[in-house]
C-alpha positions in Angstrom: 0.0 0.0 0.0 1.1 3.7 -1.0 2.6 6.1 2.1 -0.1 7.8 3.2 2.1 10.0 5.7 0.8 13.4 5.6 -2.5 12.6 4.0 -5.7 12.8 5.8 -8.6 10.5 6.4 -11.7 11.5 7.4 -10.9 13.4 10.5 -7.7 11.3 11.3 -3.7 13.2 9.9 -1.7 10.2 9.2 1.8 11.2 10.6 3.7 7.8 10.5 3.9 4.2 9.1 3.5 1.3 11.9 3.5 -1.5 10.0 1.9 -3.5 6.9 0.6 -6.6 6.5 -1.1 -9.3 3.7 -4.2 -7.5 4.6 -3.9 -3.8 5.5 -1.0 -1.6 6.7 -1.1 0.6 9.6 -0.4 4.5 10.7 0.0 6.7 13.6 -2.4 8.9 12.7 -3.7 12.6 15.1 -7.1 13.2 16.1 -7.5 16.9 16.2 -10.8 16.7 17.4 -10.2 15.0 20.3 -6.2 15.8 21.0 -4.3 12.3 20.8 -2.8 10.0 18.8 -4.9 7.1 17.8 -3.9 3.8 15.4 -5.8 3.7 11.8 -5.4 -0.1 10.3 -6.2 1.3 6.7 -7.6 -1.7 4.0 -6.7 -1.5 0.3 -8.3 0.8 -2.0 -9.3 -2.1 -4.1 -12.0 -3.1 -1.7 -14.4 -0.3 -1.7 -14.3 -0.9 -5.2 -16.7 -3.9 -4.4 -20.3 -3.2 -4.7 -21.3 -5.1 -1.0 -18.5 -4.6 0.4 -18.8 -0.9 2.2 -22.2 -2.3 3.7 -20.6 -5.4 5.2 -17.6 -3.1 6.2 -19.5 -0.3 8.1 -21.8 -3.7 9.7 -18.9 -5.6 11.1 -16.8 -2.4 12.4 -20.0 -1.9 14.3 -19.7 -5.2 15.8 -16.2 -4.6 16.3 -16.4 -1.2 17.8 -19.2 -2.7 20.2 -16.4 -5.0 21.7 -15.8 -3.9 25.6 -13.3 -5.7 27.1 -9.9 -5.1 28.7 -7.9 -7.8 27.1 -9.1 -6.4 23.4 -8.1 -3.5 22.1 -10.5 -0.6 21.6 -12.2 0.4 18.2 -13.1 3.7 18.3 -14.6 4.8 15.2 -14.5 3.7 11.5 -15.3 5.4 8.2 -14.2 5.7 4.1 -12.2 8.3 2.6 -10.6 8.8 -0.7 -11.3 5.1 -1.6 -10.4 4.0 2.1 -11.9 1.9 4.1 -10.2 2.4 7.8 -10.9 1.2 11.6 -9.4 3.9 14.4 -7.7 1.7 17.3 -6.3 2.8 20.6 -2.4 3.8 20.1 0.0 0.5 21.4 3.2 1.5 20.4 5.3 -0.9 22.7 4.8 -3.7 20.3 3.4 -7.4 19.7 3.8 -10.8 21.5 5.5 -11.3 17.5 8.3 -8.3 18.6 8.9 -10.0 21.8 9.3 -13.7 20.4 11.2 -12.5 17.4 13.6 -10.1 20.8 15.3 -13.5 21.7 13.4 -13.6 24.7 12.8 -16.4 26.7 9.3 -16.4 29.1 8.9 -17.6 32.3 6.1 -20.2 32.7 3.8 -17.0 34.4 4.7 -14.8 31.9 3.1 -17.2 29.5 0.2 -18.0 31.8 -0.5 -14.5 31.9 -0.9 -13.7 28.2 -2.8 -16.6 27.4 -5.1 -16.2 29.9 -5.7 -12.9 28.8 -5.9 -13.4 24.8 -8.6 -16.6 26.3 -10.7 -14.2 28.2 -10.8 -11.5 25.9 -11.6 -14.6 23.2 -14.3 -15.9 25.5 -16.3 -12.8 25.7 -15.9 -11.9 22.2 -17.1 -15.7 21.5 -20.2 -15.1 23.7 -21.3 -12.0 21.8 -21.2 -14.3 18.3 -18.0 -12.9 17.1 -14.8 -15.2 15.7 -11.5 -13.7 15.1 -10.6 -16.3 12.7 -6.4 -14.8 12.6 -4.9 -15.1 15.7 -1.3 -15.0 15.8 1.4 -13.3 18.0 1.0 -10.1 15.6 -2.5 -10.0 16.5 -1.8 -9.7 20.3 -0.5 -6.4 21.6 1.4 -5.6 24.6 0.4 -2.3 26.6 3.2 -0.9 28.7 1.4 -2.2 31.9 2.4 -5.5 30.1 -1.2 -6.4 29.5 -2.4 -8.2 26.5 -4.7 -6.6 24.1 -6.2 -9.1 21.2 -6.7 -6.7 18.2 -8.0 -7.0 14.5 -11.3 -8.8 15.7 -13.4 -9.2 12.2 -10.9 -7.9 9.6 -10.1 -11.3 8.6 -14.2 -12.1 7.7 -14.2 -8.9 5.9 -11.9 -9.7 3.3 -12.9 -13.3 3.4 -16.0 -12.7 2.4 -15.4 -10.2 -0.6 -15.8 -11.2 -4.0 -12.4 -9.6 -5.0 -10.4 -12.8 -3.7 -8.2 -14.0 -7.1 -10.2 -17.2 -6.8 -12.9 -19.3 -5.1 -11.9 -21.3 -2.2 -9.2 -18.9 -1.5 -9.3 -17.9 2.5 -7.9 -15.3 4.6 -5.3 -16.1 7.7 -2.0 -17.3 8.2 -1.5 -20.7 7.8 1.0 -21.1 11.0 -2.3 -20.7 13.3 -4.9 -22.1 10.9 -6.6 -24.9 12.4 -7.4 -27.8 9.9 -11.2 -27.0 9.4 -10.3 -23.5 8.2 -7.4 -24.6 6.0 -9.7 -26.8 4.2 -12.4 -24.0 3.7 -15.3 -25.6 6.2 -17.4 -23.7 8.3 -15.6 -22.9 11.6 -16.6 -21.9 15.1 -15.0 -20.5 18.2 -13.1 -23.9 18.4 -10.9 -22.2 15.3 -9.8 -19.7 17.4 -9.2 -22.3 20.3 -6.8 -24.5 17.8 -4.7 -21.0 16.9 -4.6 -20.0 20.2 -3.3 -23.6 21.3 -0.1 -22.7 18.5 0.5 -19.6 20.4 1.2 -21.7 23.6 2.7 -24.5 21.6 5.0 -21.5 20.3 5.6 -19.4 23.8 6.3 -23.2 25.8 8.6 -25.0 23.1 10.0 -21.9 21.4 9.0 -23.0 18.0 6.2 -23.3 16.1 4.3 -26.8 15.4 4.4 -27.3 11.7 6.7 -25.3 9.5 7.2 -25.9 5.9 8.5 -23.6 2.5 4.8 -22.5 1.8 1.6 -21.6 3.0 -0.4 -24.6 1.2 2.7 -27.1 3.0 2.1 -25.8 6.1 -1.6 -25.9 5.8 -1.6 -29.1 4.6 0.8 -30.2 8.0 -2.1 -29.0 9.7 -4.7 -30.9 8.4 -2.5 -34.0 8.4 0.3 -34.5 10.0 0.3 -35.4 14.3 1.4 -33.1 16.2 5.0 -33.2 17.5 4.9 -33.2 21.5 5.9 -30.7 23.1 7.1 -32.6 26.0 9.7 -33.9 23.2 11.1 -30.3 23.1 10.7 -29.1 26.1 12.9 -30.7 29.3 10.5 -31.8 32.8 7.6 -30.2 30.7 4.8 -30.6 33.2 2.5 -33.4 32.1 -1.0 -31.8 33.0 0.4 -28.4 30.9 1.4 -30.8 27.5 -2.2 -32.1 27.7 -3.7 -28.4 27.6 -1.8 -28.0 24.0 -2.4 -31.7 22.9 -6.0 -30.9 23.6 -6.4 -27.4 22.3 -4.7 -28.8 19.1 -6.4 -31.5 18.3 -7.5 -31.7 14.9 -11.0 -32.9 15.3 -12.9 -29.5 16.8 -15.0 -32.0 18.9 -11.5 -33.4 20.4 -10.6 -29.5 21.8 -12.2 -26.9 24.6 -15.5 -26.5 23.8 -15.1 -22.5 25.2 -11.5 -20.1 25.4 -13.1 -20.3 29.1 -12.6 -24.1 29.8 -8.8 -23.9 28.3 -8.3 -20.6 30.4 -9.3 -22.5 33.5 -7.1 -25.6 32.5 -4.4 -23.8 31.9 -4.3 -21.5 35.6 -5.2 -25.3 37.4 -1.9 -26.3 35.6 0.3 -23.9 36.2 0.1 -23.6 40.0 2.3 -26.9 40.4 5.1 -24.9 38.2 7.2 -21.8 39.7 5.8 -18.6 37.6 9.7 -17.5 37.6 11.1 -20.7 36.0 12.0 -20.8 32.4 10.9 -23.9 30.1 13.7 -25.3 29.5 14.2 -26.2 25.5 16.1 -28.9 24.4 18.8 -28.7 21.4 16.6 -25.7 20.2 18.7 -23.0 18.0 16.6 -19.3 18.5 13.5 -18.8 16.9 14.4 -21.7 14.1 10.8 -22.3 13.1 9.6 -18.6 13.6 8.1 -17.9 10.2 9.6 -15.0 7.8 8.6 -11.5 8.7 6.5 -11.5 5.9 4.3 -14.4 7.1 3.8 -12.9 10.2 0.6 -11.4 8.8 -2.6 -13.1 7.3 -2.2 -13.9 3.3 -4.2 -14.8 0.5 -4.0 -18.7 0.8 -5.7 -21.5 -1.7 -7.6 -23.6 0.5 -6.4 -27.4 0.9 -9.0 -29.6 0.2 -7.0 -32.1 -0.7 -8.1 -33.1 -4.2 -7.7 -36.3 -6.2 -4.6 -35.7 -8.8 -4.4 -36.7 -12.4 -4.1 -35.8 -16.2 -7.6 -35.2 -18.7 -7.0 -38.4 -20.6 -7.7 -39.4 -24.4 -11.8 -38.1 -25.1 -12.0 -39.8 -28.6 -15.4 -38.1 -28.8 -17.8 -38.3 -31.9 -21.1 -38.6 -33.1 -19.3 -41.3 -35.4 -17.8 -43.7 -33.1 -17.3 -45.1 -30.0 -15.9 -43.2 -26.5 -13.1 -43.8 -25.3 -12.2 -42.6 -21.8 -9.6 -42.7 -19.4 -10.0 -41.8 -16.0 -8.0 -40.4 -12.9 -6.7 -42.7 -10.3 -8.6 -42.3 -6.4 -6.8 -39.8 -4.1 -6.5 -41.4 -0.7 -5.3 -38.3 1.8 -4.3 -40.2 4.8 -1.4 -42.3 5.4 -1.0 -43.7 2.2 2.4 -41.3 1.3 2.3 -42.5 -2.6 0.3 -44.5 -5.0 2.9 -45.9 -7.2 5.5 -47.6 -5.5 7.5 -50.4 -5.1 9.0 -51.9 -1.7 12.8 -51.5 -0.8 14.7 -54.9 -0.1 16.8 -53.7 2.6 13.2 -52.6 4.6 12.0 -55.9 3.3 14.9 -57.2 5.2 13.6 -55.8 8.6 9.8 -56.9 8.0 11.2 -60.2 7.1 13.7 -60.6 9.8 10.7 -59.8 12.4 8.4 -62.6 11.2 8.3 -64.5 14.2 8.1 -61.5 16.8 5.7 -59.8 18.7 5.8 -56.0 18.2 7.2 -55.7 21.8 10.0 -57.6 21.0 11.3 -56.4 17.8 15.5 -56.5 18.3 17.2 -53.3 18.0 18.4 -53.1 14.5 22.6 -52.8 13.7 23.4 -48.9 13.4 23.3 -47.7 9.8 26.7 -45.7 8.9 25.3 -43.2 6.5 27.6 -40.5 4.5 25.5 -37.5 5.6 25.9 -38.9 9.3 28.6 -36.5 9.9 27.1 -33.1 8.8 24.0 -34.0 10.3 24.9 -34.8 13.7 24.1 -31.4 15.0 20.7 -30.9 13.9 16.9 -31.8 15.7 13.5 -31.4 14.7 10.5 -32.5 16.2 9.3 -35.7 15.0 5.4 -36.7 14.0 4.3 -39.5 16.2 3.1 -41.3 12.9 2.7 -41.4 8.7 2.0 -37.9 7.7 -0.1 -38.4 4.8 0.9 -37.7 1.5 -1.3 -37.2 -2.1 -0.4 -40.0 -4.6 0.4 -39.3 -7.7 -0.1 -41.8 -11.1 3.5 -43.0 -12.2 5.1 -40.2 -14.7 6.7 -41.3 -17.9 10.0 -43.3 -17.2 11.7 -40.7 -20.1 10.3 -37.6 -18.3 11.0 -38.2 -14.9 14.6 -39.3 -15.4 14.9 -36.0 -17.3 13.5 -34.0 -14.8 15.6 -35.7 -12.1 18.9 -35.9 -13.8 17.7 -31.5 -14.6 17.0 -31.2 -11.1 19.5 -33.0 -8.9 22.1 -30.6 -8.1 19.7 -28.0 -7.6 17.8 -30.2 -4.5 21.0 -31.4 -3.5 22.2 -27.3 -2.8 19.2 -26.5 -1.6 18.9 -29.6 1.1 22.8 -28.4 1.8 21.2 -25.0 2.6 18.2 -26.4 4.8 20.9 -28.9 6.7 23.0 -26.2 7.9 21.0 -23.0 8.2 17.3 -23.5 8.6 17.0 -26.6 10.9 17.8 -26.9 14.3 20.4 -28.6 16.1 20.2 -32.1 16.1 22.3 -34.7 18.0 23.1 -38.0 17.4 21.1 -39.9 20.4 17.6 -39.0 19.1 15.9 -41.0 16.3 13.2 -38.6 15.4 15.7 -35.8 14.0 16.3 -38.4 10.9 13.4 -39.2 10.8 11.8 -35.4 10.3 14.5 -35.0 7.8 13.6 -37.5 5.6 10.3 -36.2 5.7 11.6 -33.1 3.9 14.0 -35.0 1.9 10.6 -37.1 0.5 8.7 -33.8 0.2 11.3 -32.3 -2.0 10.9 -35.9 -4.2 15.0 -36.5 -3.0 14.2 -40.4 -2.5 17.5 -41.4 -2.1 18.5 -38.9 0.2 15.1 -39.5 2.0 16.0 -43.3 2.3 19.2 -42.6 3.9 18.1 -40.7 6.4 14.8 -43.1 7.4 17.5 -46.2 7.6 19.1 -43.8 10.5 16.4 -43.1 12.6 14.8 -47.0 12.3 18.6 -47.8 13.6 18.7 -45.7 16.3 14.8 -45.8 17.3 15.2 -49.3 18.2 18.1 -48.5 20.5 15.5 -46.6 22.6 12.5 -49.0 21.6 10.6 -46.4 20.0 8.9 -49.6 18.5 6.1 -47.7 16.7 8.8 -45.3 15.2 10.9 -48.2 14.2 8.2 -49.6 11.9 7.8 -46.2 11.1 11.2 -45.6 9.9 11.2 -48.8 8.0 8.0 -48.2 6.0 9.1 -44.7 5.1 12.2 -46.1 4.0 10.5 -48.6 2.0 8.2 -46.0 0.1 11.8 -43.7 -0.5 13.5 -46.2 -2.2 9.8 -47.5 -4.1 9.7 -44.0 -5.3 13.4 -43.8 -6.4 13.0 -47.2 -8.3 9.6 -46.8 -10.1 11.1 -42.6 -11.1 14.0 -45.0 -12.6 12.9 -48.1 -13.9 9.0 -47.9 -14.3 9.1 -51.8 -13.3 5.6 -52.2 -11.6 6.5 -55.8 -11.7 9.5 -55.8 -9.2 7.1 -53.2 -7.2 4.6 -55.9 -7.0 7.2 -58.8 -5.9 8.6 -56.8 -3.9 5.0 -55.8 -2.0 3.7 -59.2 -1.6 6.9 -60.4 0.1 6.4 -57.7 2.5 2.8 -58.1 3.0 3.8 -61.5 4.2 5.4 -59.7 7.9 3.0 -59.9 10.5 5.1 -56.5 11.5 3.8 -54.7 8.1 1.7 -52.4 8.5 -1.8 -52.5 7.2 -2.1 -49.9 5.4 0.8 -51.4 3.0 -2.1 -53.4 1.4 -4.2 -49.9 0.4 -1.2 -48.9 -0.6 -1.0 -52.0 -3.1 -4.7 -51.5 -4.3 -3.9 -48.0 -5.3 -1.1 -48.9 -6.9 -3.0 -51.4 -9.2 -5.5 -48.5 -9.8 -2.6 -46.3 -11.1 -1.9 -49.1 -13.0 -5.8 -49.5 -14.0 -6.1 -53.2 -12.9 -9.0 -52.3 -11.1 -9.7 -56.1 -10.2 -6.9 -56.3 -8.3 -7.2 -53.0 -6.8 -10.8 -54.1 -5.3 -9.5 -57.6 -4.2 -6.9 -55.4 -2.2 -9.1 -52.6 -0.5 -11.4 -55.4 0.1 -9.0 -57.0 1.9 -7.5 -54.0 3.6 -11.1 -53.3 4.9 -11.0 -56.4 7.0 -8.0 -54.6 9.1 -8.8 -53.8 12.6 -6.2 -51.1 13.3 -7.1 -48.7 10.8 -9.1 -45.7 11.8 -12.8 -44.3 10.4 -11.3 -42.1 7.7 -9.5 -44.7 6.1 -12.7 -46.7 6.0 -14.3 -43.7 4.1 -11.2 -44.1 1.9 -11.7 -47.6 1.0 -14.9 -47.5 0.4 -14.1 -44.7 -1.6 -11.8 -46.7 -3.8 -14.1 -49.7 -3.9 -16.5 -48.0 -5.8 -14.3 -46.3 -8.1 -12.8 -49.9 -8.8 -16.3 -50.9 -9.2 -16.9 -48.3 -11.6 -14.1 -48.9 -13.8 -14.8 -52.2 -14.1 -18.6 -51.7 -15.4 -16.9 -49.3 -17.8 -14.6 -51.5 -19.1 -17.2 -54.4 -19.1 -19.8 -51.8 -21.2 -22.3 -51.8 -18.2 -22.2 -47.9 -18.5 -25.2 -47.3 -16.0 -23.9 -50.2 -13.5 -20.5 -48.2 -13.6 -23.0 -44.7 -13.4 -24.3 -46.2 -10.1 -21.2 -47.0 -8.8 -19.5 -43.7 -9.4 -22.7 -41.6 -7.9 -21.9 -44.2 -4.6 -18.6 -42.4 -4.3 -20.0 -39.1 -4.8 -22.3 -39.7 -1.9 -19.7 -41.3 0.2 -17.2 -38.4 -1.2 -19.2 -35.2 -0.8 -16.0 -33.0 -1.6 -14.4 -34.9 -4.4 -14.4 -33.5 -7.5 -13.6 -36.1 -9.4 -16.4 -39.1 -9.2 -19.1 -36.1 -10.4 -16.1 -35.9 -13.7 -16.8 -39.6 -14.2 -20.5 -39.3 -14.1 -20.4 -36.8 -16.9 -18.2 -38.7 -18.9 -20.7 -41.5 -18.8 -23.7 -39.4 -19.6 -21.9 -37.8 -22.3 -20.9 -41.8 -23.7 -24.6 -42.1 -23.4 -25.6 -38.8 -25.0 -27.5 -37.3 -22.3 -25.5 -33.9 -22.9 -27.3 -32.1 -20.3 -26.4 -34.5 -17.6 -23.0 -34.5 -18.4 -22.7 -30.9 -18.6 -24.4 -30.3 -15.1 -22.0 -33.5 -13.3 -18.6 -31.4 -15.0 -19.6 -28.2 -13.6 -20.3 -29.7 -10.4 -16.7 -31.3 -10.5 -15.1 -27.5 -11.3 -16.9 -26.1 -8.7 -15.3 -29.0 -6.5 -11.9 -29.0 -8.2 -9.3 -27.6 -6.5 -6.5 -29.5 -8.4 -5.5 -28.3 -11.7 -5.4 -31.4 -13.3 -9.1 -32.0 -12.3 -10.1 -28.3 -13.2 -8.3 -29.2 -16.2 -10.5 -32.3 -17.2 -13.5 -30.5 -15.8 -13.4 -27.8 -18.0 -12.4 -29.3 -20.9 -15.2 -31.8 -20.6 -17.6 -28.4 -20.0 -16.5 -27.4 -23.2 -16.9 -30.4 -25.2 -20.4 -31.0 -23.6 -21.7 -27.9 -24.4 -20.8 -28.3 -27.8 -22.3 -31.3 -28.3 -25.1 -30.8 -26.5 -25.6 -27.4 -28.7 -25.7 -29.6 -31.7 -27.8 -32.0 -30.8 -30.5 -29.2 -29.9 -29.9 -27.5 -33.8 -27.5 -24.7 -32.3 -24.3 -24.9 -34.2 -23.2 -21.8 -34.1 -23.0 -22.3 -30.2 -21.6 -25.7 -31.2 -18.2 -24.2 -32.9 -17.6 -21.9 -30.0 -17.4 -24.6 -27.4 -15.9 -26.9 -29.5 -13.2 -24.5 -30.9 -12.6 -23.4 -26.8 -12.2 -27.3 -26.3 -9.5 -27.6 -29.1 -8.2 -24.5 -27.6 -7.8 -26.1 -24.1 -6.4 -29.5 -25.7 -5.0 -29.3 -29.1 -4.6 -33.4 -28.8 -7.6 -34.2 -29.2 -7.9 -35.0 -32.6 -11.4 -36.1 -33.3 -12.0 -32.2 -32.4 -10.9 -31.0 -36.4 -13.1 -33.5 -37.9 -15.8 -32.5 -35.3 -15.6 -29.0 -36.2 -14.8 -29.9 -39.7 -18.5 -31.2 -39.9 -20.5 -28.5 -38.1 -18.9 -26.1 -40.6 -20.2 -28.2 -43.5 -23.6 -28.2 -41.5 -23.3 -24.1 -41.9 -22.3 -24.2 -45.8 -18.8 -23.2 -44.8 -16.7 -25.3 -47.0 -13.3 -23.8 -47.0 -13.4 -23.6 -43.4 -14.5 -27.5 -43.2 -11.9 -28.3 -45.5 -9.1 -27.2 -43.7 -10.5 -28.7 -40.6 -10.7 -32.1 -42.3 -7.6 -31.9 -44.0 -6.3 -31.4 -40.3 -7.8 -34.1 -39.0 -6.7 -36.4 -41.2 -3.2 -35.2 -41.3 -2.8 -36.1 -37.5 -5.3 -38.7 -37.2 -1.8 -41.5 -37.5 -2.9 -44.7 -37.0 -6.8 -44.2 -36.6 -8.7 -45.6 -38.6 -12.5 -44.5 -37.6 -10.7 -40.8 -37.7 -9.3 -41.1 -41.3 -12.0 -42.5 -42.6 -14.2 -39.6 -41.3 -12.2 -37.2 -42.5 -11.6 -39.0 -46.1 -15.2 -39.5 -46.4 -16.3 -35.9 -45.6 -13.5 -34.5 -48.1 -14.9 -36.3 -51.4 -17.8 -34.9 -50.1 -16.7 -31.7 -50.2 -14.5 -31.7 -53.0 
């Protein structure tokens, strides 16, 4: 936003900058009127621009302003000037809870239990009057020089929510550090939102660093919504049980699982801390200052794309014509939960340790030899915090062998400098007796797609978990280590064979874990041998240790094996039926309502098709699904304009499709035709000479355009 020092608003001189943020920026600014100097948070111009937005403006700073409590800070009035829309705050000029993390300062266990409590009471009454903050952060709390909390930009965050301005829909407002899962994924939320951020905050004051952390906003949302939460008491020496279940509580990911009111977590929190000293320090362990604080610049709320989470593919071959037979391929099931990838084969040395503990109880798994690994050196002196189990992980259909071995040999040294760069500057210290610090590397190291370097670091920490019997981490370890090198092999070799080998002997272990078999009926789905992908979920369904999402999942995937299989068979409405069951058992995937269209469309009920494909891009978040979706709007529409006499409309939709995918051959001769339909003969000719000159090895395609060209010549 442009200086406004020396301008005035309304009755308000701007004298000074204070600050700016993703949302607004802030001035000192001089109330003549009433003699003193007051804060005006000033919003972009671009809003007032918005025909409902002044309206909702003037109705929520009026809610705002009606806010009377001592722990939030005061609005005192609120108007538009010269495109402006502004809010006039009390003056705090000696800073944020952010300016005293970001100091170096360490606080003392009733330092903390001071500002919580206050940022909870203030919450609580704000919560009782109907009103959700929906960003709060350490930014958001100010710091009066009675050192007194004051919770500040109340609404702000709903007013730019809600305008239409956003770049796109299912974009939010906040900052994804303090988002709880709900709001990163764009459902409704409640006061329990504000609970979850407010739980980061004393995450953040007790451990010194933040939960989840991550190179973008949509990584670190994504943490949110999936991975577990590293204990504190991990990072944090003699951290008092009864406090670590306040934050394992006001974190919890299912809203139902936290405080139901800021009240019940304030009065959890002041129980808890009377068996602690309110001048002790907690003390953090192997913690370098600040190391997970995020940037300055994501200190503030931003723009975000919301996470849903959805399914991931390519628009396939649409051989569409009123001449022939459809042909459609389809995207593969997305399965968010601890299935890390869909394609991928199983590593012989982790075979190794699921063979080797065949004839052993989980509590007696042997401690595993130490692993000597090349990066043990330079990694020595760094520690993360370490998610109790599989962070989950969107699958993604194999890429070409020729393309990815491309990419990787393109990109290698790049990840390699940059992992260099993360190992020695951005990560903690780590030391060598802890398992988890390998572990939470190779996380990163997977993320980044560096299998290999990912492998090597998952062989570490299964050594050295067993040494302290971190059992569960072990097997942990060992399966991460087995999807690393799967990845690494099927990027190389494509050989879904050796992956399948390779699975089945591991499968064998009464030590795998069951999710391994989910992870073998998606790969057969990549791999569109749907019958053995339903044989596999069905038999993953019969596992007692996985949880209720994951029977959503296969379920899920059932049907959309069930599907495929009609369609292959020709039992279009059998395969109909089974893809509306995944819709209903789905409500926020995009893609079963892409599949219904494309089987209404085979069927020529245009209409359908056409209202199933914009009911999967209103869904799709993915741009591979928004891809097919709008492609498949396009084409639709077309045909669906010829069949009702319209072909004008026809060879503006069609064209658009063309547009969108020049591959699609049968496209020319399509267009070809409605311009002979309209008397337009050169412009039909040059279509059909197209088509034929890049219909290859089609026959139905040739012939078409062949035929249509004697015609017309």
């Amino acid at each position: 936003m442009e200086n406004l020092t020396g301008q005035s608003l309304g009755q308000y001189q701007v004298i000074s900058p204070l600050g700016e943020g993703g949302m607004a920026a802030v001035f000192k600014a001089y109330h003549l009127n009433m003699d003193r100097y007051v804060a005006l948070k000033v919003l972009p111009r671009h809003f007032s621009k918005q025909s409902d937005f002044l309206a909702r403006f003037s109705q929520e700073a009026r809610l705002i302003a009606n806010l009377e409590h001592p722990n939030i800070l005061p609005v005192y009035d609120f108007g538009e000037s010269d495109g402006y829309t502004y809010l006039v705050m009390r003056l705090i000029e000696c800073g944020s809870l952010s300016d005293l993390l970001h100091s170096g300062k360490r606080l003392s266990y009733g330092q903390i239990q001071r500002y919580i409590s206050q940022v909870g009471d203030g919450l609580g009454y704000a919560h009782s009057r109907g009103i959700i903050h929906r960003d709060i952060k350490p930014a958001n709390i100010l710091i009066d020089s009675m050192n007194n909390c004051l919770l500040t930009d109340f609404g702000v965050a709903k007013m730019i929510e809600a305008t239409s301005h956003l770049t796109k829909p299912g974009s939010l407002i906040g900052t994804p550090f303090y988002m709880s899962p709900e709001q990163g994924m764009g459902r409704p939320i409640d006061p329990r939102s504000d609970i979850y951020a407010l739980g980061v905050v004393l995450y953040q004051l007790i451990t010194g660093v933040l939960p989840y952390n991550a190179e973008t906003p949509m990584a670190v949302m994504f943490k949110h919504i999936h991975d577990p939460l590293p204990p504190p008491g991990r990072l944090v020496r003699d951290l008092p049980e009864n406090i670590e279940r306040i934050i394992l509580k006001a974190l919890a990911k299912d809203p139902n699982e936290r405080y139901e009111t800021a009240k019940d977590l304030v009065t959890s929190l002041n129980s808890a801390f009377q068996d602690v000293s309110p001048d002790t320090t907690p003390l953090q362990i192997n913690i370098v200052e600040d190391a997970h604080c995020p940037p300055t610049a994501m200190n503030d709320a931003e723009t975000i794309a919301s996470p849903v989470l959805p399914g991931h593919g390519k628009p396939s071959d649409h051989n569409k014509s009123s001449h022939k037979q459809t042909t459609v391929k389809k995207f593969s099931l997305q399965l968010p939960t601890a299935l890390i990838l869909c394609a991928l084969t199983l590593t012989a040395a982790t075979i190794g340790y699921f063979a080797s503990q065949d004839q052993q109880p989980l509590s007696a798994i042997s401690q595993p030899e130490k692993v000597q690994s090349h990066m043990a050196t330079s990694l020595e002196s760094e520690t993360l915090p370490m998610p109790a189990a599989l962070p989950p992980k969107e699958p993604e259909s194999p890429k070409p062998v020729k393309e990815t071995q491309t990419v990787q040999n393109q990109t290698t040294e790049t990840l390699d400098n940059e992992h260099r760069a993360v190992s020695h500057n951005a990560l903690p210290a780590r030391t060598p007796e802890l398992a988890e610090p390998y572990c939470q590397r190779g996380y990163i190291f997977f993320d980044e797609e560096n299998f290999s370097k990912a492998l090597e670091e998952f062989t570490q920490c299964r050594a050295k978990s067993g040494t302290y019997a971190l059992h569960e981490l072990e097997i942990e370890a060992a399966a991460m280590a087995v999807l690393s090198e799967a990845r690494a092999i099927l990027v190389k070799t494509g050989n879904s064979e050796k992956s399948f080998e390779i699975m089945d002997k591991s499968l064998n272990s009464p030590t795998a874990p069951s999710w391994l078999r989910c992870e073998r009926a998606q790969l057969n789905m990549d791999l569109e041998n749907y019958p053995g992908a339903l044989q596999d979920f069905e038999t993953c369904a019969q596992a007692k240790d996985l949880d209720g999402e994951w029977s959503q999942q296969i379920q899920s995937g059932s049907e959309e094996a069930r599907g495929n299989i009609a369609v292959k068979q020709g039992e279009l409405k059998r395969g109909l039926q089974h893809f509306q069951n995944w819709a209903t058992l789905a409500p926020k995937d995009a893609e079963p309502h892409c599949y219904i269209g494309d089987i209404h469309s085979d069927l020529e009920q245009y209409k359908l098709g056409l209202q199933a494909f914009q009911q999967c891009a209103q869904l799709a978040t993915d741009p591979g699904v928004k891809q097919w979706a709008d492609y498949s709007i396009a084409v639709t529409g077309g045909l669906l304009a010829k069949q009702q006499g319209d072909p004008e409309q026809a060879i503006v939709l069609l064209s658009k499709a063309l547009t969108l995918n020049p591959q699609e051959i049968w496209l020319f001769c399509e267009l070809g035709e409605l311009h002979t339909t309209k008397a337009q003969h050169t412009e039909a000719i040059k279509y059909f000479q197209d088509c034929l000159s890049m219909a290859a090895d089609d026959q139905d395609l040739m012939e078409w355009a062949k035929d249509m060209l004697n015609d017309l010549q």
